[in-house]
LOVEXVEX-93828 format. One record per residue (C-alpha): residue number from 1; x, y, z. Coordinates in nm, 4 decimals, padded with zeros to 6 digits. Layout:
REM LOVEXVEX-93828
node n=NUM, east=X, north=Y, up=Z
...
END
This chain:
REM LOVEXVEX-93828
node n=1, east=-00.8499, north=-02.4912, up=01.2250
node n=2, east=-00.8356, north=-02.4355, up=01.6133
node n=3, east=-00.8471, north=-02.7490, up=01.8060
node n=4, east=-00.9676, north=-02.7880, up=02.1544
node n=5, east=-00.7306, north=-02.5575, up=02.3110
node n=6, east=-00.4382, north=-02.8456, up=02.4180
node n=7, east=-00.1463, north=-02.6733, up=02.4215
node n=8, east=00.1729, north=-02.9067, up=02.4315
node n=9, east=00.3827, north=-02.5814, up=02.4878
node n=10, east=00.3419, north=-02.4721, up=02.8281
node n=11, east=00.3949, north=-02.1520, up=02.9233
node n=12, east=00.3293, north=-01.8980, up=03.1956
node n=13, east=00.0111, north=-01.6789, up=03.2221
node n=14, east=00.1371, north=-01.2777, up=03.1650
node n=15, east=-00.1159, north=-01.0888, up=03.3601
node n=16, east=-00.1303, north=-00.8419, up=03.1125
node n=17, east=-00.2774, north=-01.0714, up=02.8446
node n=18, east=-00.5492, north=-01.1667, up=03.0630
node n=19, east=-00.8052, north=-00.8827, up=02.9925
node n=20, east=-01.1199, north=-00.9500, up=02.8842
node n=21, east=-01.1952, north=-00.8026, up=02.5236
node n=22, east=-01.5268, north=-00.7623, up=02.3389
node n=23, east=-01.5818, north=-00.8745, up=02.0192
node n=24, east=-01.7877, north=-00.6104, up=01.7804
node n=25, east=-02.1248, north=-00.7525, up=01.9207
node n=26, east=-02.0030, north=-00.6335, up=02.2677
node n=27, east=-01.9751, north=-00.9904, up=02.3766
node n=28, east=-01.6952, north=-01.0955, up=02.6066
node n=29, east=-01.4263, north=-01.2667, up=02.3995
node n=30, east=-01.1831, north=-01.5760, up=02.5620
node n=31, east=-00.8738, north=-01.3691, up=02.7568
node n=32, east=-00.5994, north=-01.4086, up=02.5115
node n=33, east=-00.3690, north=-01.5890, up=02.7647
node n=34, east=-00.6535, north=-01.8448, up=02.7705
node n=35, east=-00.5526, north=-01.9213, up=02.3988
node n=36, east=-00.1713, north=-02.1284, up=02.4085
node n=37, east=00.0965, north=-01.9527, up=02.2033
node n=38, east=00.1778, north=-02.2767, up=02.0171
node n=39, east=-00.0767, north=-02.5767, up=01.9954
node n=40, east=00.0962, north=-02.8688, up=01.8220
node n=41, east=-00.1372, north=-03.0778, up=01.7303
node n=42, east=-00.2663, north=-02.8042, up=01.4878
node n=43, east=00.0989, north=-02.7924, up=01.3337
node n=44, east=00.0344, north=-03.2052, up=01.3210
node n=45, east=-00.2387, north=-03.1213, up=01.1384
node n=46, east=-00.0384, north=-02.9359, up=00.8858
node n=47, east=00.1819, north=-03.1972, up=00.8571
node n=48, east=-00.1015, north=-03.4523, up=00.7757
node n=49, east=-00.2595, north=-03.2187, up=00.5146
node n=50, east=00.0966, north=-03.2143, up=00.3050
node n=51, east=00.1347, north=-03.5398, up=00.4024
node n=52, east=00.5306, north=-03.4414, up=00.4232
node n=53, east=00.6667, north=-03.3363, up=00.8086
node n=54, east=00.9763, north=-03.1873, up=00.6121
node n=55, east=00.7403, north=-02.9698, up=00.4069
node n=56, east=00.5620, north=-02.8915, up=00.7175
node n=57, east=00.8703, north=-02.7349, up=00.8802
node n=58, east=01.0276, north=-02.5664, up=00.5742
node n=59, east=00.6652, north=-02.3824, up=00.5758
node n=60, east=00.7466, north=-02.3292, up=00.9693
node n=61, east=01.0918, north=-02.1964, up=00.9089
node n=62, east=01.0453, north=-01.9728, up=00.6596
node n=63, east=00.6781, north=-01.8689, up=00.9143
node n=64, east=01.0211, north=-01.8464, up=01.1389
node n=65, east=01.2370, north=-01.6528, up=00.9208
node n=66, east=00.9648, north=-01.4197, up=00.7634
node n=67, east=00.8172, north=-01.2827, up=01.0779
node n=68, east=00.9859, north=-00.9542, up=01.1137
node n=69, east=00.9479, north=-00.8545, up=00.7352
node n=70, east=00.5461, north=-00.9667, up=00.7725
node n=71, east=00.5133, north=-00.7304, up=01.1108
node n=72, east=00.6991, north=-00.4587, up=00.9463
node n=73, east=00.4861, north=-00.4487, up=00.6359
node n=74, east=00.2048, north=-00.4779, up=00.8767
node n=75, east=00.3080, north=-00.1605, up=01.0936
node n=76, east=00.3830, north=00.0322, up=00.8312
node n=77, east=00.0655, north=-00.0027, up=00.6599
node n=78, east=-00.1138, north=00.0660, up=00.9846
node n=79, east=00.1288, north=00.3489, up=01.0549
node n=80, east=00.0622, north=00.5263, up=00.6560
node n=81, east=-00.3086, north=00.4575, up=00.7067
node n=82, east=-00.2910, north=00.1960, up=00.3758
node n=83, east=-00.6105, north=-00.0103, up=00.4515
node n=84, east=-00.5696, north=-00.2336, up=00.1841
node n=85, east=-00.2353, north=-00.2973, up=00.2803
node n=86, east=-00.2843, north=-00.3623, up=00.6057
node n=87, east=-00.5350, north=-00.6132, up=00.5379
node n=88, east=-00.2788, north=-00.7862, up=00.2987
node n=89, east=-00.0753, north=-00.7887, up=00.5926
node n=90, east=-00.2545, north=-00.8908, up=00.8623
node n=91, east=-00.4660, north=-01.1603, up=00.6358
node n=92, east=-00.0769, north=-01.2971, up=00.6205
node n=93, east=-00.0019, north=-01.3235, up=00.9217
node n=94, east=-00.3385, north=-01.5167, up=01.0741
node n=95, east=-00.3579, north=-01.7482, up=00.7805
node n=96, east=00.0193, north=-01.8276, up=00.8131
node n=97, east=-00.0004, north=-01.8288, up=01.2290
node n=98, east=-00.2940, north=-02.0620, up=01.2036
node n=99, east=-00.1130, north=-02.3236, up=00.9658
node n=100, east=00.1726, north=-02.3168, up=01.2062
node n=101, east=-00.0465, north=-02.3658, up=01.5162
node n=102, east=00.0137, north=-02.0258, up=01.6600
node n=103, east=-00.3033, north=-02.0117, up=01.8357
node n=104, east=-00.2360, north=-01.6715, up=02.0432
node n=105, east=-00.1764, north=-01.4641, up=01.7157
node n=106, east=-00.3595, north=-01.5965, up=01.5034
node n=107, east=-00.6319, north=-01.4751, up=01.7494
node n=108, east=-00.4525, north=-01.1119, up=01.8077
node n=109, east=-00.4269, north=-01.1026, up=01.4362
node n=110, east=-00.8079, north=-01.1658, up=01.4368
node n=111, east=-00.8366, north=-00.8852, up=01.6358
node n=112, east=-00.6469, north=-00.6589, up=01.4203
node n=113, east=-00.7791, north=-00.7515, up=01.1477
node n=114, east=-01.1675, north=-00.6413, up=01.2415
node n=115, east=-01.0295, north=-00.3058, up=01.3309
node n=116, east=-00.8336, north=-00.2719, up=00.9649
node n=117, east=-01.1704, north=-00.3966, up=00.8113
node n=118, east=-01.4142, north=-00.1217, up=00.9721
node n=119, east=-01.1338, north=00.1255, up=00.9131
node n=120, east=-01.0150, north=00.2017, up=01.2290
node n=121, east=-00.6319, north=00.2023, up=01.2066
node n=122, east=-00.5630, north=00.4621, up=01.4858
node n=123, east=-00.7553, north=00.2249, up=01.7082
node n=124, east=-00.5576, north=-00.0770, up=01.5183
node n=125, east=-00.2200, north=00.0366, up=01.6489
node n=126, east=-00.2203, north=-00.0584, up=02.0267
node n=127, east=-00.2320, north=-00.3867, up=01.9026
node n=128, east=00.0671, north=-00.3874, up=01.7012
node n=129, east=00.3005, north=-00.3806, up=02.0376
node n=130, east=00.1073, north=-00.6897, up=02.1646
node n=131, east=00.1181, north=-00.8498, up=01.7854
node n=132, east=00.4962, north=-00.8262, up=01.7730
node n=133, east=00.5772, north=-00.9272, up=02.1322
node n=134, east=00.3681, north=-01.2505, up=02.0898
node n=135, east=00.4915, north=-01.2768, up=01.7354
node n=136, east=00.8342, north=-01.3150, up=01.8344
node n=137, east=00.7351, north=-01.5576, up=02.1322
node n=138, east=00.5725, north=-01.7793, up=01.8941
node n=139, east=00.9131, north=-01.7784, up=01.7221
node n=140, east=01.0826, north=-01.8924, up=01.9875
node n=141, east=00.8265, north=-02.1451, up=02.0968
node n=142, east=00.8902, north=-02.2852, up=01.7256
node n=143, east=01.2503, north=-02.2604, up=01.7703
node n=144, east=01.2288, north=-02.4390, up=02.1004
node n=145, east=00.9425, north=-02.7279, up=01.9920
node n=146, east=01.0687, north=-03.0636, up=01.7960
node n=147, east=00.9172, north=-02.8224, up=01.4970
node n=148, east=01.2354, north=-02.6508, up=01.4939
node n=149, east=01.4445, north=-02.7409, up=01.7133
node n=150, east=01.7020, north=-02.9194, up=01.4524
node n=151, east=01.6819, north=-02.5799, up=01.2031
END
């Protein structure tokens, strides 16, 4: 569901998202400030699918309004070492982040994902600050987009 990479949403590069990571092959991976926090024309897409823009942002406010219960039942699995819930978790948050065009974490939830799925949750929890930081930029990026800016 990721487009080309357009990103109406401009924002500025952090220089500590710009770190090349490896995927599980070892190959380089595309710097996560390369991906935009908020692509709308995957959220158009959203709104084409349901063929309803009002259902489209009810779905985005309540992505909106749920974020901090998701991350917390994320983190918390992570933290008690609950695998399966943890992939509950983070499987809600990138299938969620994608439908709302949240490019940036749906990627870091990508990420965090893999680690949950080969069991590494020690490794999984440096993530979790970078997770919740862009998590509740995305929110504002929603907030501040014609997606929500009405709400």
């Amino acid at each position: 569901m990721f487009s080309s990479g357009f990103s109406e949403v401009n924002e500025e590069s952090d220089p500590g998202l710009t770190a090349v990571v490896s995927d599980s092959d070892g190959l380089p991976t595309v710097p996560l400030a390369e991906h935009p926090i908020l692509d709308l024309a995957e959220f158009q897409l959203l709104e084409d699918q349901v063929d309803n823009p009002l259902v489209a942002r009810t779905f985005a406010g309540d992505f909106a309004k749920l974020w901090a219960k998701r991350y917390e039942l994320l983190s918390t699995a992570i933290e008690r070492g609950d695998v399966a819930g943890a992939l509950n978790a983070v499987l809600s948050v990138r299938t969620s982040s994608m439908m709302v065009g949240a490019v940036r974490l749906s990627v870091l939830a990508a990420r965090l994902e893999e680690r949950i799925r080969r069991g590494e949750l020690r490794a999984a929890r440096p993530l979790l600050t970078e997770v919740a930081e862009c998590g509740y930029v995305t929110v504002q990026e929603l907030k501040d987009s014609y997606v929500l800016r009405n709400d």
